[in-house]
C-alpha positions in Angstrom: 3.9 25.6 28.8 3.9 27.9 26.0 2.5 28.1 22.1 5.7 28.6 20.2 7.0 24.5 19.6 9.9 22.7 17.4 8.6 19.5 16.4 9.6 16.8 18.6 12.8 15.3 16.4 14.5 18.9 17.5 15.9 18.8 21.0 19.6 19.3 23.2 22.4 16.9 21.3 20.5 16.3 18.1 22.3 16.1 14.4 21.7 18.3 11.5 22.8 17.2 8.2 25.9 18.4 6.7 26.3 20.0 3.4 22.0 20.1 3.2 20.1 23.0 3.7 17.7 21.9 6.7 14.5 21.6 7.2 13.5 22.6 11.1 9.7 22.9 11.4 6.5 23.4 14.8 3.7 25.2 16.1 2.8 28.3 17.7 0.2 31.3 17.3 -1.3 32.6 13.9 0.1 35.9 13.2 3.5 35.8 15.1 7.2 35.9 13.0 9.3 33.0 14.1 13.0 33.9 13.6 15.4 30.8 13.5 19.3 31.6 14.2 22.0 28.6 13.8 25.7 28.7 13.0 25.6 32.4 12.2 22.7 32.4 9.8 18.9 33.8 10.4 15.6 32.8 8.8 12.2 34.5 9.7 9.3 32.8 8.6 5.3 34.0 9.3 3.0 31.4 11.2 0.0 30.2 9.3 -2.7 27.8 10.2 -0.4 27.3 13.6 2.3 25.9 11.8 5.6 27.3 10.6 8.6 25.7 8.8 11.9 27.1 7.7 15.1 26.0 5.4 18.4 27.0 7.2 21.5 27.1 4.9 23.7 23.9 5.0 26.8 23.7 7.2 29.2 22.3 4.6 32.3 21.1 7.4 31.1 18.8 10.3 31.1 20.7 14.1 29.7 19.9 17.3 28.5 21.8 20.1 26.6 24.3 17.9 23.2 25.8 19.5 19.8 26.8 17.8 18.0 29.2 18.8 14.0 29.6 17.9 12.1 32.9 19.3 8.7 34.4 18.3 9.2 38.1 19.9 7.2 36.8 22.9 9.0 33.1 23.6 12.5 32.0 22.8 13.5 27.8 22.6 17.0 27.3 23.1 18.8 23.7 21.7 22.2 22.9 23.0 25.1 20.9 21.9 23.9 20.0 17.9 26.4 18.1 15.6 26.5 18.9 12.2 27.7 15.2 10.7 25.5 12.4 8.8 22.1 11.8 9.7 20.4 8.3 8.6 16.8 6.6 9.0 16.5 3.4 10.0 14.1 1.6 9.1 11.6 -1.9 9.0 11.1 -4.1 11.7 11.8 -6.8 14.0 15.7 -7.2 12.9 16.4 -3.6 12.9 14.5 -2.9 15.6 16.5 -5.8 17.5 18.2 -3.7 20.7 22.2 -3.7 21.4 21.7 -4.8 24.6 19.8 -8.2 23.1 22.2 -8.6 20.2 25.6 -10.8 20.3 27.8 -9.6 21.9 26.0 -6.4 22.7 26.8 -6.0 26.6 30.4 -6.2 25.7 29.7 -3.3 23.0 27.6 -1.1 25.3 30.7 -0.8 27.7 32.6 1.3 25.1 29.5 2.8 23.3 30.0 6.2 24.5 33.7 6.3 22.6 31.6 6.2 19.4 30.5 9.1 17.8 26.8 8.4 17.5 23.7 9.8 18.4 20.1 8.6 18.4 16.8 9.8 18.2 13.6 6.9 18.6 10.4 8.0 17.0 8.0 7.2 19.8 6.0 3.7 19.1 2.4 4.5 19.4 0.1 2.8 17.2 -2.5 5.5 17.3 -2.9 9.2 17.4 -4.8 10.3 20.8 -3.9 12.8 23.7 -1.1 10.8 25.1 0.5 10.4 21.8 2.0 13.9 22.0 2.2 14.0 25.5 4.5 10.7 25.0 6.5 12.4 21.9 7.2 15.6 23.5 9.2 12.7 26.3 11.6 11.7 23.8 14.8 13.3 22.3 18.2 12.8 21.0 20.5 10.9 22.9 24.0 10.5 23.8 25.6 6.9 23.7 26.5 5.7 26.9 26.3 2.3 28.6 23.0 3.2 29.5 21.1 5.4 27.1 22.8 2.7 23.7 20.6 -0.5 25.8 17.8 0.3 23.3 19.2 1.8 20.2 18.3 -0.6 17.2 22.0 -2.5 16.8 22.0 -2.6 12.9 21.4 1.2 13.2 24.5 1.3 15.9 26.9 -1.0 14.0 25.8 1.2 10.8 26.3 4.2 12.5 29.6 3.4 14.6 31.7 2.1 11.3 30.5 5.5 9.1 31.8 7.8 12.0 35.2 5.9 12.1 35.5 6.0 8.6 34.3 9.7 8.2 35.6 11.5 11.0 32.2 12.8 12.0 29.3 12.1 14.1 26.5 10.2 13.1 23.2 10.6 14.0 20.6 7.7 13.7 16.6 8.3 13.6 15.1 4.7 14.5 11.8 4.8 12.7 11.2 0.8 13.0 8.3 -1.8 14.5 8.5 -5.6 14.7 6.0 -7.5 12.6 5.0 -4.5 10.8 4.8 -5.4 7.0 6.1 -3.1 4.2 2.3 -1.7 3.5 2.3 -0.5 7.6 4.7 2.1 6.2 3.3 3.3 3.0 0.4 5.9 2.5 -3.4 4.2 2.1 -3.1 7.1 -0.7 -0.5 5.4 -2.6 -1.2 1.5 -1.4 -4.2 2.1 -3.3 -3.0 2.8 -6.7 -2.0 -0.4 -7.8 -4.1 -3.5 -7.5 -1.7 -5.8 -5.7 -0.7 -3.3 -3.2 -4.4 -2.4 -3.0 -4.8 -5.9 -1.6 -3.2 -4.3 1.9 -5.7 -1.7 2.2 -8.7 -4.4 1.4 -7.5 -6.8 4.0 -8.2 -3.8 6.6 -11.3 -2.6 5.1 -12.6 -6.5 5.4 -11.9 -6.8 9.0 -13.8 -3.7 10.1 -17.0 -4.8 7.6 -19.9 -4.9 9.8 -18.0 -3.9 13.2 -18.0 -0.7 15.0 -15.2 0.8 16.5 -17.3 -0.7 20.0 -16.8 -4.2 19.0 -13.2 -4.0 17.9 -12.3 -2.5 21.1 -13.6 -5.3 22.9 -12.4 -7.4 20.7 -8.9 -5.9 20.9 -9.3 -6.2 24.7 -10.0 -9.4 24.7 -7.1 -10.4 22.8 -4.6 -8.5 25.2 -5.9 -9.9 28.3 -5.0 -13.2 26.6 -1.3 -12.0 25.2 -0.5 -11.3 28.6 -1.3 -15.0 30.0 -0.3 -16.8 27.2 3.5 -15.0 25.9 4.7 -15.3 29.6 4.2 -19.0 29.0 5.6 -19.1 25.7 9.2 -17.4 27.3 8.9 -19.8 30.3 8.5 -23.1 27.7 11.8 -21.5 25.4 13.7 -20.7 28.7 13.4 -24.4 29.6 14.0 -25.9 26.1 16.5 -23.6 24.7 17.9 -25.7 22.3 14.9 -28.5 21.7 12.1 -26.1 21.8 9.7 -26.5 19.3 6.5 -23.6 18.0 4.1 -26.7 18.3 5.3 -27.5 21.6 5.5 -24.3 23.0 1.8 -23.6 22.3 0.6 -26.5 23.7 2.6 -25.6 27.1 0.9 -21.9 26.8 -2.4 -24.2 26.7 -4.3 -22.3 23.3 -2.8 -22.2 19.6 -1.5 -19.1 19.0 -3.4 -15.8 17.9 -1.1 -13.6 17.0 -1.2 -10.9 14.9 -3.7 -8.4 17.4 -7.0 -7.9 15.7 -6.8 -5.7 12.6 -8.1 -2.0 12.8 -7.9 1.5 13.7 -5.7 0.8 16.4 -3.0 -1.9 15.0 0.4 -0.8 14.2 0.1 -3.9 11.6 -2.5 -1.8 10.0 -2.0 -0.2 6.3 -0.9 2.5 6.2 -0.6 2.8 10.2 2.8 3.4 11.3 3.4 5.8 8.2 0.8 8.3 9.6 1.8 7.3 13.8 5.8 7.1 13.3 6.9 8.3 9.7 5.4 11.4 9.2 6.1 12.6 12.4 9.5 12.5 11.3 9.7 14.0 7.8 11.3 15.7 6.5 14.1 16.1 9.0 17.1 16.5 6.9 19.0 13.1 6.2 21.5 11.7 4.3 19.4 8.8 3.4 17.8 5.7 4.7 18.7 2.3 5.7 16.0 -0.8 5.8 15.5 -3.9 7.1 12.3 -5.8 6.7 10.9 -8.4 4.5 9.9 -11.2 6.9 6.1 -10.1 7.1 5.4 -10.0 3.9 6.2 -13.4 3.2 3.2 -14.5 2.3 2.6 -12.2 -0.7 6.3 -13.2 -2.1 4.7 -12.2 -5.4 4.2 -8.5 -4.8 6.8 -7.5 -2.5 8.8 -5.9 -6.0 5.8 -3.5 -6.2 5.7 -3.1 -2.6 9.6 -2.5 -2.1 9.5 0.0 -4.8 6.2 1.9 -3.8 7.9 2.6 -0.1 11.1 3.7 -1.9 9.2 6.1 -3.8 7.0 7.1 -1.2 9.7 7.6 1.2 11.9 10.1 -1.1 8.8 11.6 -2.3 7.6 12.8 1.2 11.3 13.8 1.7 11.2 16.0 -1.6 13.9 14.2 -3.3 13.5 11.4 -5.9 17.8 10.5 -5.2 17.9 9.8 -1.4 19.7 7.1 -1.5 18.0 3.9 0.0 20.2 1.0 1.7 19.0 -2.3 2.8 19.1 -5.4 3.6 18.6 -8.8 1.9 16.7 -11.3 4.0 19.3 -14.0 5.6 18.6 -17.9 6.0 15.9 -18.8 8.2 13.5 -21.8 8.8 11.8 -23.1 12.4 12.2 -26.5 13.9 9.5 -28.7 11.7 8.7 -26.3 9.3 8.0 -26.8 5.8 10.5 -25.0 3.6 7.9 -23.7 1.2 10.8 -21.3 -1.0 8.7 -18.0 0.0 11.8 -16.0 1.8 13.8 -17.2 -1.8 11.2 -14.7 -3.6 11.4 -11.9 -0.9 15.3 -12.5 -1.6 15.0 -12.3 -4.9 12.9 -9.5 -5.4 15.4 -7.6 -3.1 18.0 -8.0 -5.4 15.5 -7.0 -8.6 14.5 -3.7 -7.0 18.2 -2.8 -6.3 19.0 -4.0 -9.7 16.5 -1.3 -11.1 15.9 1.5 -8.6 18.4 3.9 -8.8 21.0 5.1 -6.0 20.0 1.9 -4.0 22.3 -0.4 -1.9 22.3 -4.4 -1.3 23.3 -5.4 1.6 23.4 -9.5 1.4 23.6 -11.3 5.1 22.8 -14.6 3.5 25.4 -16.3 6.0 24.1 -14.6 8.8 20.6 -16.3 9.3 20.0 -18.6 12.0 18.5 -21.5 12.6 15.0 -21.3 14.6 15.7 -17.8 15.1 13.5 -15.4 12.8 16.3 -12.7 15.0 19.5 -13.6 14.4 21.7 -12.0 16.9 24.9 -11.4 15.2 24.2 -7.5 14.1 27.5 -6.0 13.5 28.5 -7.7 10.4 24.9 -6.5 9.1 25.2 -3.0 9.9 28.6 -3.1 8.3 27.9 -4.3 5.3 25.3 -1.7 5.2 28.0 1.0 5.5 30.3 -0.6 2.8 26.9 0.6 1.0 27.1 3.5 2.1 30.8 4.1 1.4 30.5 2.8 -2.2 27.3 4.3 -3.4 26.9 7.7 -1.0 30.4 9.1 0.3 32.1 7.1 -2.8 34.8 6.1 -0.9 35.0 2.0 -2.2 34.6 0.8 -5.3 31.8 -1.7 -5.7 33.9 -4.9 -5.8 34.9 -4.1 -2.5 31.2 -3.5 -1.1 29.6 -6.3 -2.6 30.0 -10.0 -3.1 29.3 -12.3 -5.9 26.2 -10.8 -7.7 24.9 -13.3 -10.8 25.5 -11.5 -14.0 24.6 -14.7 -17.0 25.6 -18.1 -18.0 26.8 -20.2 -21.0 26.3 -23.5 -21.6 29.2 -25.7 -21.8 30.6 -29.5 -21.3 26.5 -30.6 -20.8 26.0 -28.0 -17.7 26.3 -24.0 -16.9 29.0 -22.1 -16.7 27.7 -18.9 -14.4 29.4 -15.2 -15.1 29.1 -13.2 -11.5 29.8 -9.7 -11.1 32.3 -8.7 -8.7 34.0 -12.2 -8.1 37.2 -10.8 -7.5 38.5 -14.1 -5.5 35.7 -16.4 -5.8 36.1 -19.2 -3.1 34.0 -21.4 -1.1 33.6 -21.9 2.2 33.9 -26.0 2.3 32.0 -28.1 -0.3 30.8 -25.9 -3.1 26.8 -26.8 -2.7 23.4 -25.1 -3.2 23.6 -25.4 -6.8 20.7 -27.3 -8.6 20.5 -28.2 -12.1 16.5 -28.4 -14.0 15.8 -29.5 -17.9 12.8 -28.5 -19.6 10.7 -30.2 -17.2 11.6 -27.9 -14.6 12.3 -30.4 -12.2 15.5 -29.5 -10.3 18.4 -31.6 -9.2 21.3 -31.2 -6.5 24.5 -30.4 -9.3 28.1 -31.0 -9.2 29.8 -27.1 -9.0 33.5 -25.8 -8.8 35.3 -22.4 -9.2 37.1 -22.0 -12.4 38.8 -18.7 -11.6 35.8 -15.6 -11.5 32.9 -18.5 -12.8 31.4 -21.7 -11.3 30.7 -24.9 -14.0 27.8 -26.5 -12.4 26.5 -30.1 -14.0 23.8 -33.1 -12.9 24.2 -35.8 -14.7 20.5 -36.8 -14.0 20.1 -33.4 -16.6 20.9 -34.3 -19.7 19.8 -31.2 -21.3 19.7 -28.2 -18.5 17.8 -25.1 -19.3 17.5 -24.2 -15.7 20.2 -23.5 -12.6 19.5 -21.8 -9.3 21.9 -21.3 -6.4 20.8 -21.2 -2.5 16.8 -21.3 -4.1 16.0 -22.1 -0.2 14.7 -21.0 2.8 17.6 -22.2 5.0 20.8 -23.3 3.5 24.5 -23.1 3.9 26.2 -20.1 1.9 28.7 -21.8 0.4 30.2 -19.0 -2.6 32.2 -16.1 -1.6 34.1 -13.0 -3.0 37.1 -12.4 -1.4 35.5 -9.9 1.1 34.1 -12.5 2.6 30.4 -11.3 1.5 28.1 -14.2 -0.1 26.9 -14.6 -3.4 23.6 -13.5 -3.7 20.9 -16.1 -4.0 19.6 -16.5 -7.3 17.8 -18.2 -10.4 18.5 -18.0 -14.2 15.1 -17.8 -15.0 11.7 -16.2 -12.8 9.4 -18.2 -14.4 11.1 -21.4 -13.6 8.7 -22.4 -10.6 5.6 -21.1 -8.9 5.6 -22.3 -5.2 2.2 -23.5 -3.9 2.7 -20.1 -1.3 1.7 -18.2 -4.3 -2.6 -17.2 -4.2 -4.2 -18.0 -7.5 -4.3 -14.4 -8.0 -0.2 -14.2 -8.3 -0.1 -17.1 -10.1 -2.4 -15.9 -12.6 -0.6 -13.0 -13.2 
C-alpha cells in the first residue's frame, strides 16, 4: 500500500457539493507536492506534518460520472463516477439511525431504492481510536442504492434524501454520522462542553466514573458487563417476540432473570462518553463539503430536560464552527409522543420538546421539523420514517433551496394569546386551515395557583378559545404539555401544532435536579 491517502469519506460514487468550493483532504510523505485535478480545474498543495488539504473550485450545475484524480509525482489515486448534487449530514441517534430495512414499510421501499437518486456514505461506528479503527474506515465508502446496499442506510436520511432529489433534479448524497443512545454531549467537544457549567456537568459525570480506577479495572469491568449483554438481550428479544403486544420492561427483565444494566460502563472506551463520538465519528468527517445538516436526537438527554437549550445550541455551534461556517443551516427534528407500558409520565420529553422549538425560535437558519403525531406507543422507535424525513425536506425546501413558503412547511406554531369570554383565545402562526383531527383535546387551563385543568377548546377560524370552568380566573394554558398524547390541532398540511405552554415558569416537574430548579 502506498503513503499518498484521501481521507476515507473520498472514494468511487461519492458526492461533492454543488455551487461550494470543496474541501478534499489525506496523508502522504513530508516534502512531496500533491496535485488535485477535477472537472477541469487543478490545485497543488505542499505536504506538511504528513498531511495535506486542498479547496477545489465549486461546480455550480449538478453532473454525474465526473472523476478525481489525486497524484504526488510518485503515486496517483483515481475516484470514479462522483456526482456533483446536495450533500447532507445526518445526524443523532437511535431514530435516525433506525435502518430502511427495520422501518415501515421499508422492504417494500428497498425494492425501488435504486430508482432514487441517492447516495450514502456511513462514518464507521467505532467507539475508540486503535489500529483497527483505520483499518475498519479505510473498508467503508460511498454507496449506490440498491435493494441490497439501502438495507442499512438510516431511513430518515433516505426519505430526506429521496424527496430533495425528486424535487431538485439532482442527486443527493447522505453522510450518516449517527449512534443510538448517544446523548447530545457524545457529540460535542470536552473543549467546549466545558465552558459552561450545565454542559460541564457531562464532562464531570465521566471524570467521576474513572475516579480511583485505572484503565485495568474498567476493562474488566467493561468485560464483565458484555459477557452479560450477550446473555441477557437475547432473552430480552425472545420475551418481546412472545409478547408483542402485552409485553411489559418489568416483565421482560424478570424473564432475562437480572434488572437491567444498561448504559455500558462509562469511560475511555464508551461511545456514550462526552465528547466520544465527536472525536471517533465527527471529526473524521469534517469538513467534507455539505449543504448542511439534518438531526434527530433528544431522547437521551431526558433527564437533564433543563439544559438541553444550552446543549442543542452548543452542538449547533460547534458543528458549524468545525465546518468554518456560522450559516450552515441545521434541520431537525422535534421529539414525537412516547411513553412505555406502566410508566410514569413525568412531562420530561414536554421540556426536550419545548426547548426544540426555543432553539429554532432563536438560532438562525434553523429548521423545525414537528412529528408530534408520529410517536408510538411503547415504542421509543417509531417505525413510520417517511413522513419524518419529509417533513425534514419541506425544511429544507423553505429555509435552504427557498422553494416553499413557510406556511407550507410548517404547521401551527403558538405565536400569543388574549383573554376573552373568561378563557384564552390562542394566536398561531401559520394556521392557514386550522382543523382538528376528532375532538379538539390536549388543552389545559391553570389560574394563579398553577394548578391545571382539562379545558373546553374549538377553532374560531386561524385561533382556538379554550375555557375550564373549574378556572375562574386563568393565567395559564398549555397544549399537548405531555409525554404521550393524541395530536389533535392541524394546519392544513396536515402537520401538528407544535406542543406548547404560555408561560416557562409555570411548572417545575419533580425530573428536574435541585440544581435546575435552582436556577
Amino acid at each position: 500500500m502506498g503513503m499518498l491517502h484521501a481521507a476515507a469519506i473520498f472514494s468511487n460514487h461519492m458526492v461533492f457539493q454543488r455551487g461550494k468550493p470543496v474541501n478534499i483532504w489525506g496523508t502522504d510523505v513530508d516534502g512531496r507536492e500533491v496535485t488535485v485535478k477535477f472537472n477541469g480545474e487543478t490545485v497543488k498543495t505542499a505536504v506538511r506534518r504528513h498531511k495535506w488539504s486542498v479547496i477545489i473550485p465549486a461546480a455550480d450545475k449538478y453532473a454525474e460520472e465526473l472523476v478525481l484524480v489525486i497524484s504526488d509525482g510518485a503515486e496517483t489515486v483515481i475516484f470514479t463516477d462522483i456526482a456533483v448534487g446536495e450533500v447532507w449530514l445526518a445526524g443523532g441517534q437511535s431514530n435516525m439511525e433506525l435502518e430502511l430495512q427495520n422501518s415501515l414499510n421499508g422492504g417494500e421501499e428497498l425494492k425501488k431504492s435504486s430508482e432514487s437518486n441517492v447516495r450514502f456514505y456511513y462514518t464507521k461506528k467505532n467507539a475508540f481510536i486503535d489500529d483497527y479503527f483505520f483499518i475498519d474506515e479505510q473498508n467503508g465508502g460511498w454507496q449506490l442504492p440498491s435493494e441490497e446496499n439501502s438495507k442499512v442506510w438510516s431511513a430518515v436520511g433516505y426519505y430526506f434524501a429521496k424527496k430533495l432529489a425528486a424535487d431538485l433534479h439532482c442527486t443527493v448524497g447522505i453522510i450518516g454520522c449517527n449512534w443510538g443512545g448517544t446523548s447530545a454531549s457524545a457529540w460535542i467537544s470536552r473543549e467546549m462542553l466545558v465552558t459552561d457549567p450545565d454542559t460541564k456537568t457531562y464532562v464531570d459525570e465521566l471524570d467521576e466514573a474513572m475516579s480511583g480506577k485505572s484503565e485495568k479495572d474498567y476493562l474488566e469491568e467493561l468485560e464483565d458487563y458484555r459477557r452479560w449483554e450477550e446473555q441477557w438481550q437475547p432473552k430480552i428479544n425472545e420475551y418481546y417476540a412472545k409478547h408483542p403486544k402485552d409485553g411489559n420492561w418489568e416483565d421482560a427483565q424478570k424473564y432475562a432473570g437480572s434488572p437491567s444494566r444498561y448504559p455500558e460502563p462509562l469511560g475511555p472506551r464508551s461511545p456514550f462518553r462526552a465528547g466520544g463520538v465527536y472525536e471517533t465519528m465527527l471529526k473524521r468527517v469534517m469538513p467534507y463539503t455539505i449543504a448542511g445538516f439534518i438531526y434527530y436526537q433528544g431522547e437521551s438527554d431526558d433527564h437533564k430536560p433543563g439544559t438541553y437549550y444550552k446543549l442543542l445550541k452548543m452542538l449547533i455551534e460547534q458543528w458549524r464552527t468545525d465546518w468554518n461556517d456560522d450559516t450552515l443551516p441545521f434541520l431537525f427534528v422535534q421529539l414525537p409522543f412516547h411513553i412505555d407500558e406502566g410508566v410514569e409520565d413525568r412531562k420530561h420529553w414536554c421540556l426536550i420538546r419545548e426547548a426544540q422549538l426555543r432553539v429554532h425560535q432563536t438560532v438562525a437558519n434553523t429548521g423545525l421539523a414537528v412529528i408530534l403525531d408520529k410517536g408510538e406507543f411503547h415504542n421509543i422507535h417509531p417505525l413510520d420514517k417517511a413522513p419524518v424525513g419529509e417533513r425534514l425536506e419541506l425544511q429544507a425546501l423553505c429555509h435552504v433551496y427557498g422553494k416553499l413558503s413557510a406556511d407550507k412547511a410548517y404547521g401551527p406554531v403558538y405565536k400569543c394569546y388574549t383573554v376573552s369570554d373568561g378563557g384564552f383565545l390562542l394566536e398561531f402562526s401559520y394556521a392557514e386551515g386550522l382543523y382538528s383531527d376528532g375532538e379538539l383535546t390536549g388543552f389545559e387551563i391553570a389560574g394563579e395557583d398553577r394548578v391545571y385543568y382539562p379545558a373546553k377548546a374549538e377553532i374560531r377560524g386561524d385561533k382556538v378559545f379554550v375555557k375550564s370552568d373549574k378556572v375562574k380566573t386563568p393565567k395559564y394554558v398549555r397544549y399537548q404539555w405531555v409525554n404521550y398524547g393524541k395530536a389533535t390541532l392541524f394546519g392544513k398540511n396536515k402537520i401538528p401544532a407544535s406542543p406548547f405552554r404560555t408561560s416557562r415558569d409555570d411548572v417545575i416537574p419533580a425530573i428536574l435536579s435541585e440544581k435546575e430548579k435552582n436556577k
